[in-house]
Biopython code that builds the backbone (N, CA, C, O; Angstrom):
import numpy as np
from Bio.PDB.StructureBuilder import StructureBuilder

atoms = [
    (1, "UNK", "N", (9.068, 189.443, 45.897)),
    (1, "UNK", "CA", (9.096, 188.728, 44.644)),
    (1, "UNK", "C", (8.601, 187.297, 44.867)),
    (1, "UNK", "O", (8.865, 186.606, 45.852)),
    (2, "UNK", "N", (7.785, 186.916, 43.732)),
    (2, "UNK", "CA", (7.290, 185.228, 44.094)),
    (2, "UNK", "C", (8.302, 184.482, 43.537)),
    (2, "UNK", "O", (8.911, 184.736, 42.497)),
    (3, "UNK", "N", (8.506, 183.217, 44.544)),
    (3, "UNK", "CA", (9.436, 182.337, 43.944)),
    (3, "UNK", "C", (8.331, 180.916, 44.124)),
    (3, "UNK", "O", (7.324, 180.551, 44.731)),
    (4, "UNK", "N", (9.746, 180.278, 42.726)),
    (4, "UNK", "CA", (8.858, 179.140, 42.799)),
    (4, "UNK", "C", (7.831, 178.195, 42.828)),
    (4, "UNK", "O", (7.545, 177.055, 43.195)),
    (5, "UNK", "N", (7.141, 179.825, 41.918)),
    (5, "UNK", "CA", (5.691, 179.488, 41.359)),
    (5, "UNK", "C", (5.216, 178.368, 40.190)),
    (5, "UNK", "O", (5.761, 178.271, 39.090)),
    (6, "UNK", "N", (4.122, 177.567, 40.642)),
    (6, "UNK", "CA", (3.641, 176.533, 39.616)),
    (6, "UNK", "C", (2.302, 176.718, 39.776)),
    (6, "UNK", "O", (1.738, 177.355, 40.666)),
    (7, "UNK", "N", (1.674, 175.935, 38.567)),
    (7, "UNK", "CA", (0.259, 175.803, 38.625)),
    (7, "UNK", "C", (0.100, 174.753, 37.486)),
    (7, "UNK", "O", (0.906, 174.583, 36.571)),
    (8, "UNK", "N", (-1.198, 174.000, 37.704)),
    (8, "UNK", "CA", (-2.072, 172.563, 37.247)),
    (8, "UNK", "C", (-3.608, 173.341, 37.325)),
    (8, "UNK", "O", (-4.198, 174.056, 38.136)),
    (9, "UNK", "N", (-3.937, 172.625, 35.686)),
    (9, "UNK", "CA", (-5.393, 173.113, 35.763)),
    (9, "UNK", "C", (-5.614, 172.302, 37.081)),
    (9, "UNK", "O", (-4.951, 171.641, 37.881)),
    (10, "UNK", "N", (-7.040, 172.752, 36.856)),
    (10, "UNK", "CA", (-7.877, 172.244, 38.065)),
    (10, "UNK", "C", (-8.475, 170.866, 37.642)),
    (10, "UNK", "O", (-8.103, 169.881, 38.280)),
    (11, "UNK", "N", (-9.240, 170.729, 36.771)),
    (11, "UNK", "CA", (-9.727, 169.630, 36.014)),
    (11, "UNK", "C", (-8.816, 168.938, 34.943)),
    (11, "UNK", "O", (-7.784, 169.327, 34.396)),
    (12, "UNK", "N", (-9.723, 167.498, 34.797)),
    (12, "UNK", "CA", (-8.570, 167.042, 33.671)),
    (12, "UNK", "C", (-8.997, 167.107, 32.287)),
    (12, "UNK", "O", (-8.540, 166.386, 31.400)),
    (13, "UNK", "N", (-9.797, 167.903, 32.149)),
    (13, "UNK", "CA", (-10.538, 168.638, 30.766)),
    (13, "UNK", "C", (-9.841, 169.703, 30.700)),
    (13, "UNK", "O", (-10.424, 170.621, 31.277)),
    (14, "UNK", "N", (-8.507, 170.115, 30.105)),
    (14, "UNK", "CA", (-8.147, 171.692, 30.323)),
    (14, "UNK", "C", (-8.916, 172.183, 29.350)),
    (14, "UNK", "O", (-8.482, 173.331, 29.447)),
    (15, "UNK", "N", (-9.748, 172.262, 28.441)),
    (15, "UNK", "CA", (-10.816, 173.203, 28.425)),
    (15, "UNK", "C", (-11.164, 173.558, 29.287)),
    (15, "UNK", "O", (-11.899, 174.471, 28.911)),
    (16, "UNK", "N", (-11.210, 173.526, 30.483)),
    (16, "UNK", "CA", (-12.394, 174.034, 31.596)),
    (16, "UNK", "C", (-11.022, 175.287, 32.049)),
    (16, "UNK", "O", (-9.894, 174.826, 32.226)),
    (17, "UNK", "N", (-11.216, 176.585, 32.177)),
    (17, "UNK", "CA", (-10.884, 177.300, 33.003)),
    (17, "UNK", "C", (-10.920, 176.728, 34.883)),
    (17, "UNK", "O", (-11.761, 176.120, 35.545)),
    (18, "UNK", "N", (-9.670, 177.256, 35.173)),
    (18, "UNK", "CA", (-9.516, 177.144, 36.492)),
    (18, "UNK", "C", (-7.904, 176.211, 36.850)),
    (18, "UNK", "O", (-7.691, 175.118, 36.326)),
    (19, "UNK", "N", (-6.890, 176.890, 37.817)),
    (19, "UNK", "CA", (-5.585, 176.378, 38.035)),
    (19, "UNK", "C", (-5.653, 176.366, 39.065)),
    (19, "UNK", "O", (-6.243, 177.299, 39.609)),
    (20, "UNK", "N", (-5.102, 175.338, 39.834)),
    (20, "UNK", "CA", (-4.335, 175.372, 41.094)),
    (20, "UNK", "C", (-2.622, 175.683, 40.865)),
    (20, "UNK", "O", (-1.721, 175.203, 40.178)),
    (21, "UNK", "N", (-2.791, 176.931, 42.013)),
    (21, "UNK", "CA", (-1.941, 177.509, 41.866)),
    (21, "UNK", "C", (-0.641, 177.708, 43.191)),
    (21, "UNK", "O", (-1.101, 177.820, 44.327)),
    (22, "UNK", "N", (0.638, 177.744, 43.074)),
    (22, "UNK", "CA", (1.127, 177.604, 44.336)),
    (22, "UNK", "C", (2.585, 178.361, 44.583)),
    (22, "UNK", "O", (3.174, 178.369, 43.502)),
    (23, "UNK", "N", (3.168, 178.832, 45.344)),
    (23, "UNK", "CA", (4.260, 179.986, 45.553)),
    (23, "UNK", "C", (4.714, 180.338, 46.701)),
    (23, "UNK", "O", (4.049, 180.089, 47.707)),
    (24, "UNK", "N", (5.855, 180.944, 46.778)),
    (24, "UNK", "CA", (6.855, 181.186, 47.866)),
    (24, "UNK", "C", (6.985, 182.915, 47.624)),
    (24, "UNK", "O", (7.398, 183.436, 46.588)),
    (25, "UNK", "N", (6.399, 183.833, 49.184)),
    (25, "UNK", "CA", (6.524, 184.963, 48.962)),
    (25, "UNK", "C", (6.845, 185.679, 50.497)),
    (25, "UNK", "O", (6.063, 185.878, 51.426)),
    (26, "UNK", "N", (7.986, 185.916, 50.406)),
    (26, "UNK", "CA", (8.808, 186.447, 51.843)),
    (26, "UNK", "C", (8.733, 185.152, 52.793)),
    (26, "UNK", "O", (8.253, 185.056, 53.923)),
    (27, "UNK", "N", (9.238, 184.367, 52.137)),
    (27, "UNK", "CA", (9.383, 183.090, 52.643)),
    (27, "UNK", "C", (8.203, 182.371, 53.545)),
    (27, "UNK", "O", (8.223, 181.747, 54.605)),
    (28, "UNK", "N", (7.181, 182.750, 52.633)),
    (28, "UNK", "CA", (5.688, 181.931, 53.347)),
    (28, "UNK", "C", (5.400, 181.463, 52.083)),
    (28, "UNK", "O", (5.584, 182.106, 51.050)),
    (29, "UNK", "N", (4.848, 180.099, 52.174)),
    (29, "UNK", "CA", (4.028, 179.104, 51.243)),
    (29, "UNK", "C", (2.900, 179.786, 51.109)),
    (29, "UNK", "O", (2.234, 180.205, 52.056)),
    (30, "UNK", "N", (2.537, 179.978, 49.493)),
    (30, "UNK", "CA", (0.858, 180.155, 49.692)),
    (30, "UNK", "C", (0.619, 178.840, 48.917)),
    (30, "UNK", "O", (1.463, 178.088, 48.428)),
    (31, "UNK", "N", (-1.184, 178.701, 48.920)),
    (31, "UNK", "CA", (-1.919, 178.048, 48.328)),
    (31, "UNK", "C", (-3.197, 178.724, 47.691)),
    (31, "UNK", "O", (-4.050, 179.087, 48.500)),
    (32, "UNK", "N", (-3.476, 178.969, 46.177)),
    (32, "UNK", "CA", (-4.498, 179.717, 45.825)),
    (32, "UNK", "C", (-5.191, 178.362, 44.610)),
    (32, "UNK", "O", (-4.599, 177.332, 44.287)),
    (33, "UNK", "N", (-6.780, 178.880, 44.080)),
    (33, "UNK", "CA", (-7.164, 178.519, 42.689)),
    (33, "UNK", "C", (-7.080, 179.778, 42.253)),
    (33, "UNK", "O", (-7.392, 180.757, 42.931)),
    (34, "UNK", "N", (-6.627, 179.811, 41.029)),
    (34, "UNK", "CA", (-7.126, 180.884, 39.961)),
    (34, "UNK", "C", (-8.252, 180.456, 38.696)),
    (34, "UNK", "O", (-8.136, 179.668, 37.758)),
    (35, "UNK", "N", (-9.685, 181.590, 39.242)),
    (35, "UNK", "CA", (-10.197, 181.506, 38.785)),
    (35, "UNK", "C", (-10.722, 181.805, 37.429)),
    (35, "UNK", "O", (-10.124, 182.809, 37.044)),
    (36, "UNK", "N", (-11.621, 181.373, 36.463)),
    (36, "UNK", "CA", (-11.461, 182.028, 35.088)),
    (36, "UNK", "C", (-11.438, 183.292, 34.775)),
    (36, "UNK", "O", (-10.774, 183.847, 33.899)),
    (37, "UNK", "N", (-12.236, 183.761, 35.568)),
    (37, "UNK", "CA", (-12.438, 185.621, 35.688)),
    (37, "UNK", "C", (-11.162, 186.193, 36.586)),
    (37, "UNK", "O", (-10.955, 187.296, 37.091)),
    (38, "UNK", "N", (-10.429, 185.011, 36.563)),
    (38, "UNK", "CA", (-8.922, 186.447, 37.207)),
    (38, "UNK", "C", (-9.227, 186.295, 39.094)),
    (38, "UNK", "O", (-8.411, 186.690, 39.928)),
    (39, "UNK", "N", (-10.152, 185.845, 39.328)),
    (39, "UNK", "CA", (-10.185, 185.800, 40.874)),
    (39, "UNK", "C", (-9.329, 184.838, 41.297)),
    (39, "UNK", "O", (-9.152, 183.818, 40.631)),
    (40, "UNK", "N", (-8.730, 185.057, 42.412)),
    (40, "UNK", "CA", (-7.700, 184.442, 43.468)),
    (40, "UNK", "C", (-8.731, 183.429, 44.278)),
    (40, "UNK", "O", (-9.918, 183.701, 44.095)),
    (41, "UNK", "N", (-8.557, 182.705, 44.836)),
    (41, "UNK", "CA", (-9.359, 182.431, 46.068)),
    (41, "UNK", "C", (-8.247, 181.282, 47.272)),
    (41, "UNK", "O", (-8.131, 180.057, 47.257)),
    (42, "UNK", "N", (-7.765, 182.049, 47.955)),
    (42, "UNK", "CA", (-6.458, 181.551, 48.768)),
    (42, "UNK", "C", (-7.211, 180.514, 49.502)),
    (42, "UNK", "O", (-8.332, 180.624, 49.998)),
    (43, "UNK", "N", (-6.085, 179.047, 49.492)),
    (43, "UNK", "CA", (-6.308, 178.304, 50.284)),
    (43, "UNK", "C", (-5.618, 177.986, 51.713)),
    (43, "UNK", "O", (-4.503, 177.490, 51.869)),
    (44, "UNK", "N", (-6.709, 178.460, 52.924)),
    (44, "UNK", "CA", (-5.339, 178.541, 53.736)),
    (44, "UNK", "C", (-4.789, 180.144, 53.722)),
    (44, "UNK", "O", (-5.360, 181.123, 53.242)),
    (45, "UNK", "N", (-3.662, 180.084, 54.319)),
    (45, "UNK", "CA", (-3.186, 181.589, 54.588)),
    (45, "UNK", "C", (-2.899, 182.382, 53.080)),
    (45, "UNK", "O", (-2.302, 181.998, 52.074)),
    (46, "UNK", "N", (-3.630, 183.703, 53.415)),
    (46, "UNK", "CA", (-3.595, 184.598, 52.637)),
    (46, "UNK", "C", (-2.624, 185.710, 53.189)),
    (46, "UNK", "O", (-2.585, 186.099, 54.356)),
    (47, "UNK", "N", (-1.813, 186.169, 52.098)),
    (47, "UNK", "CA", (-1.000, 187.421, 52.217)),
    (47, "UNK", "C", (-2.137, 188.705, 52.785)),
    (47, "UNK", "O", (-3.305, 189.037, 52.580)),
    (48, "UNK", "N", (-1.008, 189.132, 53.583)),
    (48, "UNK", "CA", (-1.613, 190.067, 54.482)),
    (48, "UNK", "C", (-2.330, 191.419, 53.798)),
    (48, "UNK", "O", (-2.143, 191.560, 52.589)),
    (49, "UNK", "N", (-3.021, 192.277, 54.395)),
    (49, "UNK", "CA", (-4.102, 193.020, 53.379)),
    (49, "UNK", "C", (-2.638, 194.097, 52.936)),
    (49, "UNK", "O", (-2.994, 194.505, 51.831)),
    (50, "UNK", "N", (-1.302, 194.712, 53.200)),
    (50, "UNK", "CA", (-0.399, 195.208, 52.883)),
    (50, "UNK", "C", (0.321, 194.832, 51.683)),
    (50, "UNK", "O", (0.896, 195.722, 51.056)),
    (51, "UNK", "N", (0.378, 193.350, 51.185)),
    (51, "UNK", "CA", (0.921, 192.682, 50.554)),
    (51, "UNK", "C", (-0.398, 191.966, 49.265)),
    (51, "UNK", "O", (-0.407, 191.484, 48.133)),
    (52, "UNK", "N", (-0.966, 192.169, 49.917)),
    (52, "UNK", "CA", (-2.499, 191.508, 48.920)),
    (52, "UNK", "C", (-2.316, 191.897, 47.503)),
    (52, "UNK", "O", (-1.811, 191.032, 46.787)),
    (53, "UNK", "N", (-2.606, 192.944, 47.000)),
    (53, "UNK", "CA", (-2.856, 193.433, 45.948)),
    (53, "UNK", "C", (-1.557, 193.580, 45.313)),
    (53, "UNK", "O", (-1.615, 193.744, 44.095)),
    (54, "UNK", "N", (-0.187, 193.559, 45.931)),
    (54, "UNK", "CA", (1.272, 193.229, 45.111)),
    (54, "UNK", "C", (1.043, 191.789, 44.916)),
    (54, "UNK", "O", (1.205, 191.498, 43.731)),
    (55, "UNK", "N", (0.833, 191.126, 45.401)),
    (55, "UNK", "CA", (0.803, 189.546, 45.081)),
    (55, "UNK", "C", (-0.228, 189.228, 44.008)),
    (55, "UNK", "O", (-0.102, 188.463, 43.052)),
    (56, "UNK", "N", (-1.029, 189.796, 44.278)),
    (56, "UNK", "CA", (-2.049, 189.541, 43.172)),
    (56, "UNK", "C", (-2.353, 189.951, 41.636)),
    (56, "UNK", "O", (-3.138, 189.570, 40.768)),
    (57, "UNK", "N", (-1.245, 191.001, 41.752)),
    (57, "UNK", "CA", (-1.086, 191.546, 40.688)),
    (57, "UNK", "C", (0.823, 190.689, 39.723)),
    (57, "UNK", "O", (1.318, 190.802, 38.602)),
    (58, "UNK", "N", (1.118, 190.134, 40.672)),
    (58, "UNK", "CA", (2.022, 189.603, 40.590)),
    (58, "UNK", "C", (1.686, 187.883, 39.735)),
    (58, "UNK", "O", (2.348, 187.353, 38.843)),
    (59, "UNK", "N", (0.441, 187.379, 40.427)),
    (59, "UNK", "CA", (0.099, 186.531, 40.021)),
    (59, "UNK", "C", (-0.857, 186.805, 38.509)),
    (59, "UNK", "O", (-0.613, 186.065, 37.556)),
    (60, "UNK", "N", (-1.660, 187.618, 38.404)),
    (60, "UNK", "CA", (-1.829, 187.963, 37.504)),
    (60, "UNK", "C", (-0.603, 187.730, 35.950)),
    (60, "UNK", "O", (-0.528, 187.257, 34.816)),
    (61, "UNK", "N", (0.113, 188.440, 36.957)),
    (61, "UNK", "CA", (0.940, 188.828, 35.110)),
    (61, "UNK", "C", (1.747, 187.553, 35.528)),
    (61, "UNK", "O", (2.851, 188.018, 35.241)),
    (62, "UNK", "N", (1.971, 186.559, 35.892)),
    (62, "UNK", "CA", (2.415, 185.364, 35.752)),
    (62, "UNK", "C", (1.756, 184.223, 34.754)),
    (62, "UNK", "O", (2.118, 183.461, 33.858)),
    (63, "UNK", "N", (0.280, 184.673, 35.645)),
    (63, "UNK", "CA", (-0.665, 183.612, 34.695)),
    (63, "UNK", "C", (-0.897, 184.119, 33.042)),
    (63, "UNK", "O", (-1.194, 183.400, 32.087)),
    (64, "UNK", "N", (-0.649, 185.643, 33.057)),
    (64, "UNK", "CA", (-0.820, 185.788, 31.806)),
    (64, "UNK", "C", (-0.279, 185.335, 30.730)),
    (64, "UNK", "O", (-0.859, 184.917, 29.728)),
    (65, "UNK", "N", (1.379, 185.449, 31.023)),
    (65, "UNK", "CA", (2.283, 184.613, 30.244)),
    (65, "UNK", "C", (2.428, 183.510, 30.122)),
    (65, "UNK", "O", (2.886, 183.272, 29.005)),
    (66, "UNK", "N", (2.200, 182.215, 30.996)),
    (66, "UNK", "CA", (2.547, 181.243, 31.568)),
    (66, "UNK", "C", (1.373, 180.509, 30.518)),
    (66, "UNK", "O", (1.538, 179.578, 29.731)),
    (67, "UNK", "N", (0.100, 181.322, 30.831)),
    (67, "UNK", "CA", (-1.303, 180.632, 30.656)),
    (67, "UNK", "C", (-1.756, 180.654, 29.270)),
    (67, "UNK", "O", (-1.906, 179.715, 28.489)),
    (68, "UNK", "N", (-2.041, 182.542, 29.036)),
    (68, "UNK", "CA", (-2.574, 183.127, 28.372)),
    (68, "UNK", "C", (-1.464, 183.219, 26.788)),
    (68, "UNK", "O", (-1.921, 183.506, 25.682)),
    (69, "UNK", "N", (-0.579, 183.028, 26.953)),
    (69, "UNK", "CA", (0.645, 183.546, 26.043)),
    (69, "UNK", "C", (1.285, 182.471, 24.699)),
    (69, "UNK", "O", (2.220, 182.853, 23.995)),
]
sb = StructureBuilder()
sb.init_structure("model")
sb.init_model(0)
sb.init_chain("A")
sb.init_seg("    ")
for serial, (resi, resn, name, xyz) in enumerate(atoms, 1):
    if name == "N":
        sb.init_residue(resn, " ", resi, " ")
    sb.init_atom(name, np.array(xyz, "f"), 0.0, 1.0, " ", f" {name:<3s}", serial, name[0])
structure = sb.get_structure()
């Protein structure tokens, strides 16, 4: 489960698509942008290829509500 997730657009035009995004998952820090098209792009350590696609789908439906909602 992600804890302690936040995110800041990227620019200071929030018209512009794009967040920096940030989270706690099995007690490792990540660092990602989320991009307008839904792409991740990890800064720094990325969840392992086992855990990838739960996290990402995790982040997904975070940003959806958070962002999109």
């Amino acid at each position: 489960m992600i804890q302690h997730f936040s995110f800041k657009p990227l620019y200071e035009n929030t018209q512009l698509p794009g967040w920096a995004i940030s989270f706690y998952y099995k007690q490792q820090y990540y660092k990602a942008e989320y991009k307008k098209d839904g792409g991740i792009k990890w800064l720094g350590i990325a969840p392992d290829d086992k855990d990838k696609e739960t996290v990402e789908k995790m982040v997904h439906e975070l940003m959806l509500y958070h962002v999109y909602d």
